[in-house]
C-alpha positions in Angstrom: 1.0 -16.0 16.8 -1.6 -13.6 17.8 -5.3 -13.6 17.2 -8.5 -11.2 16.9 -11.0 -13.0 18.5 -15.0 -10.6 17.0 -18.4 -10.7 18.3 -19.9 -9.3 15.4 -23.6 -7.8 14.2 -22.7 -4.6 15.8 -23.0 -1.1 14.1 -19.8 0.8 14.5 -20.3 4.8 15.4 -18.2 7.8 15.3 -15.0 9.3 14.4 -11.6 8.5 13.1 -8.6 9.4 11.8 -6.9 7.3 9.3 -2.9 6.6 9.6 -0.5 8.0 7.7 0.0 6.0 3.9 2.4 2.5 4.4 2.9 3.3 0.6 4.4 6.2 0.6 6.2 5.9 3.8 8.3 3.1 2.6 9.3 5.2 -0.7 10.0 8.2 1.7 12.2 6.5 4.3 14.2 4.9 1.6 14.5 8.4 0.0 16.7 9.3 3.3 19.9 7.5 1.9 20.5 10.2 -1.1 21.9 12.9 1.2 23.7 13.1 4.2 21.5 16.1 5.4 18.8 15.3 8.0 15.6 14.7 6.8 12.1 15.1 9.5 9.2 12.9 8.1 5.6 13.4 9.9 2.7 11.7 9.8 5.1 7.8 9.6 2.0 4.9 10.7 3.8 2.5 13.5 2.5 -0.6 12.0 5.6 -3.6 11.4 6.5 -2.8 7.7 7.2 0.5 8.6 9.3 0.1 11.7 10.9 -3.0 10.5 12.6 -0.2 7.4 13.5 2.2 9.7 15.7 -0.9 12.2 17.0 -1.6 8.3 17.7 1.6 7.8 19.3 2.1 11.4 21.3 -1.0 11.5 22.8 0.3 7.9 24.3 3.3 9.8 21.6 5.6 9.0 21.3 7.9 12.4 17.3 7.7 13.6 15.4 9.8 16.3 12.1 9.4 17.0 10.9 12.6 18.9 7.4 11.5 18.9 5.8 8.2 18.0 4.5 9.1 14.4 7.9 11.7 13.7 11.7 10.4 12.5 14.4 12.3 12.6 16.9 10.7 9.7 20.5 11.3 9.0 22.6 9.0 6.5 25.9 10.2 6.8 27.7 7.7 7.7 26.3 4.4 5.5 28.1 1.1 6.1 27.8 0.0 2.5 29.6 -3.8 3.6 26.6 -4.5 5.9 24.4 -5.1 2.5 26.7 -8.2 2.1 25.8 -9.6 5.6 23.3 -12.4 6.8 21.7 -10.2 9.0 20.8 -7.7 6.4 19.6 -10.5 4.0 17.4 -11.5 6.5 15.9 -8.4 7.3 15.7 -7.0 3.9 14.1 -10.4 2.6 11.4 -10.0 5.1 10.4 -7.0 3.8 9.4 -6.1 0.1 9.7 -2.0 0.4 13.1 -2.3 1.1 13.9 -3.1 -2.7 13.7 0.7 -2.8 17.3 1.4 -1.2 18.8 0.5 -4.2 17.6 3.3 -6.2 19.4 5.6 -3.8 22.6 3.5 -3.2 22.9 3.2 -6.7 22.5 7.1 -7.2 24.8 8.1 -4.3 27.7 4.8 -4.2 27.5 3.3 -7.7 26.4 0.3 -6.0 23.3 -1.7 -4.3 23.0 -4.9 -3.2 19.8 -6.8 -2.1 18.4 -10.3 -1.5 15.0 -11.9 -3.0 12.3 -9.3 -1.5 9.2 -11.1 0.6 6.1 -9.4 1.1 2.5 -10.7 0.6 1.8 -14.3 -1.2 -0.7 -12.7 -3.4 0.7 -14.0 -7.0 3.7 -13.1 -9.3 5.3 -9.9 -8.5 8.6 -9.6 -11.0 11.2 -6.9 -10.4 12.6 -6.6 -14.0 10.9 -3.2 -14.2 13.5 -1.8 -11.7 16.9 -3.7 -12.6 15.7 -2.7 -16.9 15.3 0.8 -15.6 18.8 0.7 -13.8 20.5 -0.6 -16.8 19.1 2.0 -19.2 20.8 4.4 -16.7 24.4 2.3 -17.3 24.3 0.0 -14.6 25.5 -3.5 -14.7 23.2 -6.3 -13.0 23.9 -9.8 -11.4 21.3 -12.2 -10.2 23.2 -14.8 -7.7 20.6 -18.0 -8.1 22.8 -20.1 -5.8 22.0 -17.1 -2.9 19.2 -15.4 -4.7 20.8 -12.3 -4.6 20.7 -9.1 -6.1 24.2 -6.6 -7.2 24.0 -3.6 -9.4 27.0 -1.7 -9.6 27.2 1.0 -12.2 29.9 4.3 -11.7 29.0 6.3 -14.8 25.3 6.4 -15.0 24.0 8.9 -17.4 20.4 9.8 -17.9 18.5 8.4 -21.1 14.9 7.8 -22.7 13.1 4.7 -21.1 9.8 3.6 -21.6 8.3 1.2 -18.7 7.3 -2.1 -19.7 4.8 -1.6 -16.7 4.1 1.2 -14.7 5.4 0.0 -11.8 4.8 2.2 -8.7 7.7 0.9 -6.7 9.9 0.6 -10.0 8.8 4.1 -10.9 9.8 5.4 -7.1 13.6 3.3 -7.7 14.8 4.5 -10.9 13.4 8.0 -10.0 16.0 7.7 -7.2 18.7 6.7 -8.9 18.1 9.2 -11.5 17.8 12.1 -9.2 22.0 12.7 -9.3 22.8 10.6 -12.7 24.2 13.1 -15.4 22.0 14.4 -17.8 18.7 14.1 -18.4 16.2 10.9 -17.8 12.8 10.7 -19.3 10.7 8.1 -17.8 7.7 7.1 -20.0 4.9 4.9 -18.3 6.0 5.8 -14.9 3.5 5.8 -12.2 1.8 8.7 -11.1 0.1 7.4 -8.1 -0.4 10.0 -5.1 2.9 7.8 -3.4 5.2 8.8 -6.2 3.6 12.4 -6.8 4.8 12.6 -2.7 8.4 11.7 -3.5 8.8 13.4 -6.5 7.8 16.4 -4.4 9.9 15.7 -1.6 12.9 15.4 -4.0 12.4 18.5 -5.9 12.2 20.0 -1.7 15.7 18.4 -1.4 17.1 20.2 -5.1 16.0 17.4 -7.6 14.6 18.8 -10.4 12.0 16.9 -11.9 9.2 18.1 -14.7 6.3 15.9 -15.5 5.2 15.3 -11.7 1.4 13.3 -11.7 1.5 12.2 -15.4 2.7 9.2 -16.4 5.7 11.1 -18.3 8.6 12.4 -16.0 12.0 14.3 -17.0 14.8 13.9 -14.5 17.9 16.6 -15.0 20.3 15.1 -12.5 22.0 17.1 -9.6 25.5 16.6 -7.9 24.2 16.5 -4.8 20.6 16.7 -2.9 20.2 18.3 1.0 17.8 17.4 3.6 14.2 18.3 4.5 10.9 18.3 6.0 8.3 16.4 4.6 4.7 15.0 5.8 2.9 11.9 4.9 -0.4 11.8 3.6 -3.3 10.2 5.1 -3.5 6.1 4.1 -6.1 5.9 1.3 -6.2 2.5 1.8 -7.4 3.0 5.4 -9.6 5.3 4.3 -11.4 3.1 1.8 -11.3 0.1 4.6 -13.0 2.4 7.1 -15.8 3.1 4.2 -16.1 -0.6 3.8 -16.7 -1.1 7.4 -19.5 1.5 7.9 -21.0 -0.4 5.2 -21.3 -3.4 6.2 -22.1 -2.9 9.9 -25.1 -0.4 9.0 -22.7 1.8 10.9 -22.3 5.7 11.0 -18.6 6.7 10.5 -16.8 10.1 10.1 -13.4 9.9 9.0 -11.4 13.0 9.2 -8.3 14.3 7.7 -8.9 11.9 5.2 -7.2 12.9 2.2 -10.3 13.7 0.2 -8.1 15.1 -2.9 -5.7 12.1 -3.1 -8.3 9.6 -3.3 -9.4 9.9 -6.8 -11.8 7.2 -7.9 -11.8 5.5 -4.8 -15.2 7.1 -3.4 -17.3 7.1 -6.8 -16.2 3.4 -6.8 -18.0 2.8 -3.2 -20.8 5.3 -4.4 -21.2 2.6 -7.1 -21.2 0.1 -4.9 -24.8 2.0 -3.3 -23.1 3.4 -0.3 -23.7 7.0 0.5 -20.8 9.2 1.2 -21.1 12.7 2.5 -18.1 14.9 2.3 -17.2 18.7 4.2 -14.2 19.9 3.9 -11.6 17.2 4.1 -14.0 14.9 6.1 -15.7 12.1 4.9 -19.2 10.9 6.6 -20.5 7.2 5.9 -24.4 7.8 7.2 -26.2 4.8 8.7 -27.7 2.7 5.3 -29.5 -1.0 6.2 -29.4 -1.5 2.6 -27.4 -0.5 -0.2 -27.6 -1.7 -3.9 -25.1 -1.8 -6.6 -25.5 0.2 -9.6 -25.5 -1.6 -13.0 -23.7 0.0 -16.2 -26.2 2.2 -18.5 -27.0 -0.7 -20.4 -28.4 -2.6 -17.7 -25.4 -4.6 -17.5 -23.8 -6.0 -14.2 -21.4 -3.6 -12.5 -17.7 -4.4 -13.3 -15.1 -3.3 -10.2 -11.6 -4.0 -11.6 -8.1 -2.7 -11.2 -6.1 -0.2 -12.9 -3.2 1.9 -12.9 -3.5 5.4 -11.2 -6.2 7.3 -11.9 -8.2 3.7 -12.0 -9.2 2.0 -8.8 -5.9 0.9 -6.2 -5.9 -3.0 -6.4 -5.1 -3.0 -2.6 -8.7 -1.9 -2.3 -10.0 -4.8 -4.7 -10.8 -7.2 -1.5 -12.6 -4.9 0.8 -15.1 -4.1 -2.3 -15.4 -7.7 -2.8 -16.5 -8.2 1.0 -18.3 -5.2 1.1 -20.5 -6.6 -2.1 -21.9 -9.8 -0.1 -24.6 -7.9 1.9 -25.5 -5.4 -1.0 -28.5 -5.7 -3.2 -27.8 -7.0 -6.5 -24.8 -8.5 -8.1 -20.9 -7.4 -9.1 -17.7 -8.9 -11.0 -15.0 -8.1 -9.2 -12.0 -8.4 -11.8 -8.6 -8.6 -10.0 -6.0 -7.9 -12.8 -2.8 -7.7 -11.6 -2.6 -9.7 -8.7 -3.3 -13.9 -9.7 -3.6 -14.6 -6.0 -5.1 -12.3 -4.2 -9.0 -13.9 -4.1 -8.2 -16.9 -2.9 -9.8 -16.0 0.6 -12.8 -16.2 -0.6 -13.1 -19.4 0.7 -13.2 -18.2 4.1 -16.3 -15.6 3.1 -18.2 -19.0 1.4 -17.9 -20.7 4.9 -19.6 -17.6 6.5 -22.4 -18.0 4.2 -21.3 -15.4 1.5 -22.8 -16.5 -2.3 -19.5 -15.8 -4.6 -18.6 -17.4 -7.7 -14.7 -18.0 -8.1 -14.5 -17.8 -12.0 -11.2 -18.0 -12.1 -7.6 -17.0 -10.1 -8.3 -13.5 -11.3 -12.5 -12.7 -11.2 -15.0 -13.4 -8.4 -18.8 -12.7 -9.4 -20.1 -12.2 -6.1 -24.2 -12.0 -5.3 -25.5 -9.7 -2.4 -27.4 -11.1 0.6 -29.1 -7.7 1.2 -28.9 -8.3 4.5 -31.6 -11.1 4.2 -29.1 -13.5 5.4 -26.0 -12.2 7.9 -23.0 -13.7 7.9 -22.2 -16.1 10.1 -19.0 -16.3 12.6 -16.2 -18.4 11.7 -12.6 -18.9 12.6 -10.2 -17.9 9.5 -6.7 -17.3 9.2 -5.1 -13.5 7.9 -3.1 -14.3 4.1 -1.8 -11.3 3.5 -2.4 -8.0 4.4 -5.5 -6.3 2.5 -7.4 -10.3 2.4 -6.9 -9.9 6.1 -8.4 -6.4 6.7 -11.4 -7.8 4.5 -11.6 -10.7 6.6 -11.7 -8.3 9.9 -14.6 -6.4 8.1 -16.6 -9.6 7.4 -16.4 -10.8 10.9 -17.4 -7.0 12.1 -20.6 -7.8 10.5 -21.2 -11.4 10.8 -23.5 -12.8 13.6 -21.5 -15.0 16.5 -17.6 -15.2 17.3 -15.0 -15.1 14.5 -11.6 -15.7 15.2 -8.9 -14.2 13.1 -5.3 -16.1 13.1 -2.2 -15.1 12.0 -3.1 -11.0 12.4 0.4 -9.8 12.4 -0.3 -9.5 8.8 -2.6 -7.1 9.4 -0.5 -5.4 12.2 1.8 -5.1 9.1 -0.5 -2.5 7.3 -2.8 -1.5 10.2 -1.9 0.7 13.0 -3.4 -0.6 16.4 -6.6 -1.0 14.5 -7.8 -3.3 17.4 -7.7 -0.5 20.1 -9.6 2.4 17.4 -11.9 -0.1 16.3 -13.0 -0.6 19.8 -13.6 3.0 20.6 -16.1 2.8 17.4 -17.9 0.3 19.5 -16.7 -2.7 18.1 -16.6 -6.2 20.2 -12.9 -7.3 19.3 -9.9 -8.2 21.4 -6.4 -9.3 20.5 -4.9 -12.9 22.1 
């Protein structure tokens, strides 16, 4: 396994461009197997989740060209549907949790998926029955194989229907919308996501001759198609990248500009930091973090202590939940950082305690965390990268903290994080990979 080995305590300075969104790249790339036509996707990060679909994809007969590192040429002509039933596509898919979304679009296209227990982060319960109830209301049939924990769904006269979400599932959202794209009929999905990933593939599908009504609301209405073509489509910039970048300024007093960032996809994401006392300064679609030696959390109106918690879209991403929370331990004053969804996902506080950070686990789901105010700095440590977003938080604690910190186990991060070594280093950070 690899490692980041930090010297910290020094402000990072200047520009950067944040990768194109993991999110929405999976949900795009999976999109691919409704048509046989080509489709061109731009903007596609190279970080391991990404490329790890695309070899899925590629070893499932779907015909790849890369003619420049962040562009993909896709055609899925030819699909070798017995492949799903191999070891080697168990494997692979199992590894990787955005892969659940080829089912959507097998199901649409064949009247069959297949798919094996998904991986993905350790960060707490993460059911599926959103998808698979979704696929039934369309008519499909559904096995669970305990012996091989696997997946089938096999249904040849879907027909679209009413369904309400029993949660609105952004990856469940993006796999029934697939599958509905070319049932008969019309589908009306109630309590669907409408975060900017889904609002990307609804837009992409409509481009290939879905038709689809409702797109950014939580109500969508589906009139199916016989058939869908290809396309061009561009990914947005990673808001999760952005808001990571934000975090870092912050905490290493430094003076960042991010470009190209997005600014009209982020939605609460920079009132929540503004909360949070940092200063942000926006032109155009840029996004400046100005040098601040102290910022200090805002309290509600009342005078009571500030609440950061996570909600479906328009509320605050949870993926962002863990760089606030490391971001809050040199602020002034004091926050509750209430992790709903995820029942894991703070556990690395730990690490931050040991590097002289003054949190409060309440419980699996709320840390109440009290800022340092730069009155004491962190101090170096050596840690080891859970999952992806605990590891990026990690990464921006050891940016800050004084000494050496060694990160372990960083291919998480590599997993969500393109080369972020290599551009944090032209920021001026100490950091080298081993």
């Amino acid at each position: 396994m690899s490692k980041f080995v930090i010297e910290g305590g020094r402000p990072l300075q200047g520009e950067i461009t944040p990768q194109g969104a993991k999110n929405e790249a999976l949900q795009i790339l999976c999109a691919c197997l409704l048509t046989q036509e080509e489709i061109v996707v731009e903007n596609i990060p190279d970080i391991l989740d990404v490329n790890n679909l695309i070899e899925l994809l590629g070893k499932m007969g779907v015909g790849i060209e890369r003619p420049e590192r962040h562009t993909c040429r896709l055609r899925a002509a030819d699909i070798d549907i017995e492949y799903l039933q191999t070891a080697d596509f168990k494997q692979r898919a199992s590894a990787l949790r955005g892969s659940i979304m080829i089912m959507g679009p097998l199901l649409a296209r064949f009247g069959k998926a297949y798919f094996p227990k998904p991986g993905g982060d350790k960060i707490g319960r993460r059911r599926l029955d959103t998808h698979f109830i979704g696929f039934q209301k369309l008519g499909a049939t559904f096995n669970f194989d305990s012996d091989e924990i696997f997946y089938t769904v096999e249904g040849r006269n879907l027909k679209g229907t009413y369904m309400l979400l029993d949660e609105a599932s952004v990856t469940g959202t993006a796999n029934i919308m697939m599958a509905a794209v070319m049932t008969p009929g019309v589908t009306t999905i109630y309590n669907a996501a409408c975060e900017p990933y889904v609002q990307q593939l609804s837009r992409m599908l409509v481009n290939m001759g879905a038709k689809i009504n409702g797109i950014g609301s939580n109500l969508l209405t589906i009139t199916g198609v016989e058939s869908l073509g290809g396309c061009h489509h561009r990914i947005l910039p990673d808001m999760i990248e952005v808001g990571s970048f934000i975090g870092m300024a912050a905490m290493t007093a430094g003076d960042i500009t991010i470009r190209n960032a997005g600014l009209r996809h982020l939605g609460i994401i920079p009132m929540a930091f503004e909360r949070m006392g940092i200063a942000i300064e926006t032109s155009g679609d840029d996004i400046r973090i100005p040098a601040q030696e102290h910022y200090r959390i805002d309290s509600f109106i009342d005078g009571s202590i500030m609440n950061i918690a996570d909600a479906p879209w328009p509320g605050l991403t949870p993926d962002l939940l863990s760089v606030f929370l490391v971001v809050a331990t040199q602020a002034k004053g004091c926050v509750l950082i209430h992790q709903k969804m995820f029942e894991s996902r703070l556990f690395f506080v730990d690490k931050l305690i040991d590097m002289g950070a003054q949190i409060i686990l309440c419980d699996p789901h709320r840390a109440t965390v009290i800022g340092l105010d730069r009155q004491t700095q962190l101090r170096g440590t050596v840690m080891t990268s859970p999952d992806i977003r605990a590891g990026v938080a990690l990464l921006i604690a050891a940016l800050s903290a004084s000494g050496r910190s060694t990160i372990h186990n960083i291919e998480q991060i590599d997993r969500g994080y393109e080369c972020i070594d290599e551009r944090l280093t032209r920021l001026g950070a100490t950091i080298s990979r081993a």
